[in-house]
N, C-alpha and C positions, 0 to 999 in steps of 0.2 A: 585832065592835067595830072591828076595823081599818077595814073596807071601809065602814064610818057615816065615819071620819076622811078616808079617801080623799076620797068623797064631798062634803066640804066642803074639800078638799084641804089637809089639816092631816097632818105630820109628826111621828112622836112621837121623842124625842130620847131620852127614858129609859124604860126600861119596868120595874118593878120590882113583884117578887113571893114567897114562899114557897115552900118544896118541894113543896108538893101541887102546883105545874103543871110539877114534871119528869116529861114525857110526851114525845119525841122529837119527834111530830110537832105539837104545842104549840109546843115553843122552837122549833123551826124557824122555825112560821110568827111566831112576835113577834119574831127573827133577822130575819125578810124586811120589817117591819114597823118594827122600831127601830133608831135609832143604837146605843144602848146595851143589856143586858141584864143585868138586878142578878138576883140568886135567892139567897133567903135558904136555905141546905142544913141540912137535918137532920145534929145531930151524932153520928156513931158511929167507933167504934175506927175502921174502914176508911178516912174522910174524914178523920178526926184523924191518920192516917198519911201522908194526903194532902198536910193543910194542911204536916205538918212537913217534907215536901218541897219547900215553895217557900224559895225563897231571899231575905234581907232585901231586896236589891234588887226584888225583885219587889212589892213590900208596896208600896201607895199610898195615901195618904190623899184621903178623899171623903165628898160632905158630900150625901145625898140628901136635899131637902127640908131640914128643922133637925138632924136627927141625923147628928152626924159619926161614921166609921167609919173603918177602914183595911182593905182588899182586896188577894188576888193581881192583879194584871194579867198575866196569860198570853200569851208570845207565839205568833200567831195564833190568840187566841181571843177573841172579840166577847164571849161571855158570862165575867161578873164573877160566883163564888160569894160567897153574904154569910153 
């Protein structure tokens, strides 16, 4: 998919998707591929332990397409969990 967009030398700015494409070497390559990276995470105790480690400052509001949300912004981390 990417290397079709190269090809017509188009940049993709957001790339957003569901848990089923947490695969390391996936998010890599749409990492090397996109400005942004949204991934919707499957909820469980572990992740919900997660979320409640981020801190209010970190929380930002973003509006993919029509649907507004609010997200961690991690720093140095490129991917955004949703």
């Amino acid at each position: 998919m990417f290397a079709y967009f190269d090809s017509k030398n188009l940049r993709i700015a957001t790339f957003r998707t569901d848990s089923a494409f947490q695969q390391k070497d996936t998010i890599e390559i749409a990492e090397a591929n996109a400005d942004k990276l949204y991934i919707r995470a499957l909820r469980s105790s572990t992740m919900d332990r997660q979320i409640g480690q981020v801190t209010d400052k970190q929380w930002t509001p973003i509006q993919p397409g029509s649907q507004k949300m609010v997200v961690p912004i991690l720093p140095g981390r490129r991917i955004v969990p949703l």
